[in-house]
C-alpha distance (Angstrom), angle and dihedral (degrees) to the residues before:
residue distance angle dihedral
X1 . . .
X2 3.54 . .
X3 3.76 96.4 .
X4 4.41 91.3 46.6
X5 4.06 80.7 54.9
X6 4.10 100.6 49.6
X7 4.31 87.8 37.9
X8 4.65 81.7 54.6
X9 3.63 91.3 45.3
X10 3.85 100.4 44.3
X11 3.94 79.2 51.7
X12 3.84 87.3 46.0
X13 3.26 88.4 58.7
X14 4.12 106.4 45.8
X15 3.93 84.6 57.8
X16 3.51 98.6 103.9
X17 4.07 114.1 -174.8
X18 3.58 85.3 4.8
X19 4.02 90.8 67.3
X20 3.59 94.8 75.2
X21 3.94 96.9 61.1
X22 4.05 89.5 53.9
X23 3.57 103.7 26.1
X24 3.91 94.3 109.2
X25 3.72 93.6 43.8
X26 3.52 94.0 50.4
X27 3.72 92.3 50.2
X28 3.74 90.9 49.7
X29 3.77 85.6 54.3
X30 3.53 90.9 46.7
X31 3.76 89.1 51.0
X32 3.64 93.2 43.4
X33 3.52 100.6 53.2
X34 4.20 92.6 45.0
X35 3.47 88.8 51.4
X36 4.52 89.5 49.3
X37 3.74 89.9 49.1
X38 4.17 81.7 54.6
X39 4.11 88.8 53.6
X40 3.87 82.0 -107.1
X41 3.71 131.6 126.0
X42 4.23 131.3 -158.4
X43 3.56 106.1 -111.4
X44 4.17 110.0 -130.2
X45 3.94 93.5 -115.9
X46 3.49 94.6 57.1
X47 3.49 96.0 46.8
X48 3.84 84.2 50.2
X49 3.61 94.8 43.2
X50 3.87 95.1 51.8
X51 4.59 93.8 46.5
X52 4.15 79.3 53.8
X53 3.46 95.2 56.2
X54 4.08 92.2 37.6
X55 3.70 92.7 46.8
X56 4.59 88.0 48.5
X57 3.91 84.3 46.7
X58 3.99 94.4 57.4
X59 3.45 97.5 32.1
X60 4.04 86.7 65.4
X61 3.61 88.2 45.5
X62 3.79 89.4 61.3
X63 3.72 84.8 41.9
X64 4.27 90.5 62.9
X65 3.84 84.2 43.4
X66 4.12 92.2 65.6
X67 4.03 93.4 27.2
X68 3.84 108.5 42.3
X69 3.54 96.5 164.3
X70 4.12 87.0 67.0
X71 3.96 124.8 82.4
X72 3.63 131.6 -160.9
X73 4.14 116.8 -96.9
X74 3.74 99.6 -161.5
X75 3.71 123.1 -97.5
X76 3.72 134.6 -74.6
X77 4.27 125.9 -149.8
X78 3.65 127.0 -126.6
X79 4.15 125.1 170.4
X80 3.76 99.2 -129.7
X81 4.37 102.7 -162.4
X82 3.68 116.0 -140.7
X83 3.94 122.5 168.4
X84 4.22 91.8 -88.7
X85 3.17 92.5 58.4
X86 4.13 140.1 -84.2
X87 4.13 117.1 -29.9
X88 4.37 110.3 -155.6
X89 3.36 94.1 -140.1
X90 3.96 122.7 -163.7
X91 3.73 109.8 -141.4
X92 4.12 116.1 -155.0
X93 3.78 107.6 -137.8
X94 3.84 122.3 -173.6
X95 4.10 135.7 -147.9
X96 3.32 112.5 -116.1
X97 4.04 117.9 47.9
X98 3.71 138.8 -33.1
X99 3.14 95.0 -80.8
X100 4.07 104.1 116.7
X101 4.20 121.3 65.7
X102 3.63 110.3 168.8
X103 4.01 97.5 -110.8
X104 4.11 90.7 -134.6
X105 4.25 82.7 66.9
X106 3.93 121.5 84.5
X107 3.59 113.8 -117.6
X108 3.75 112.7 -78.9
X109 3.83 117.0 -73.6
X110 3.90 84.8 8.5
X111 3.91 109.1 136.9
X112 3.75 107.0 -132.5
X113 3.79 104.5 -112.8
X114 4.25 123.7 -145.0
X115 3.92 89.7 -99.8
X116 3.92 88.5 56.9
X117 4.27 94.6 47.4
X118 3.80 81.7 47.6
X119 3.54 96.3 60.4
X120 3.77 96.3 37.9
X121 4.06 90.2 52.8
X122 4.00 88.5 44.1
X123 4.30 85.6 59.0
X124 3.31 96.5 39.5
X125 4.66 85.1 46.7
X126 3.90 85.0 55.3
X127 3.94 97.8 42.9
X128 3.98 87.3 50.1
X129 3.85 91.5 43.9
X130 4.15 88.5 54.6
X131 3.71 90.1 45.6
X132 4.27 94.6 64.6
């Protein structure tokens, strides 16, 4: 097992351009399979919990790409309650404006409905199903 996992990460890691598109899945991998050899597993919030964040932090990068005159102003927590339990989610803020919401958010004071949790929990079921 252990030598399958260092021969996909060397790869990982010759991938060049391609590195940014997998980077978080490979480091949930990584993460997963460190935390196996310990007799541990990576509990399906988490892994949920941490793509949210990841997916908040690039979507503000592709925010600075289309408003360059805008900076980033650090990040602000919020506990964001689905059905398995409560996600700490990292929210990107920016300088100037309110002008950026990370799309994957309801609008503000918007109660997350079932539909919503259902899609979040069916991303976070396909992430976890990549990560074995």
């Amino acid at each position: 097992m252990r030598e399958g996992y260092h021969k996909v990460m060397e790869e990982y890691e010759d991938m060049g351009t391609d590195k940014n598109k997998l980077d978080l899945l490979y480091e949930l991998l990584r993460e997963t399979h460190q935390l196996a050899l310990r007799g541990e597993r990576i509990s399906f919030r988490y892994l949920l919990e941490r793509l949210l964040n990841e997916m908040m932090r690039r979507d503000r990068k592709i925010y600075f790409v289309l408003n360059p005159q805008d900076c980033g102003n650090g990040f602000y927590s919020t506990k964001f309650n689905l059905s398995l339990g409560e996600l700490n989610l990292e929210v990107p803020r920016v300088r100037y404006g309110n002008r950026f919401r990370p799309s994957i958010l309801p609008a503000r004071w918007q109660r997350v409905d079932k539909d919503y949790e259902e899609l979040l929990i069916a991303v976070g079921q396909r992430l976890q199903q990549k990560t074995r």
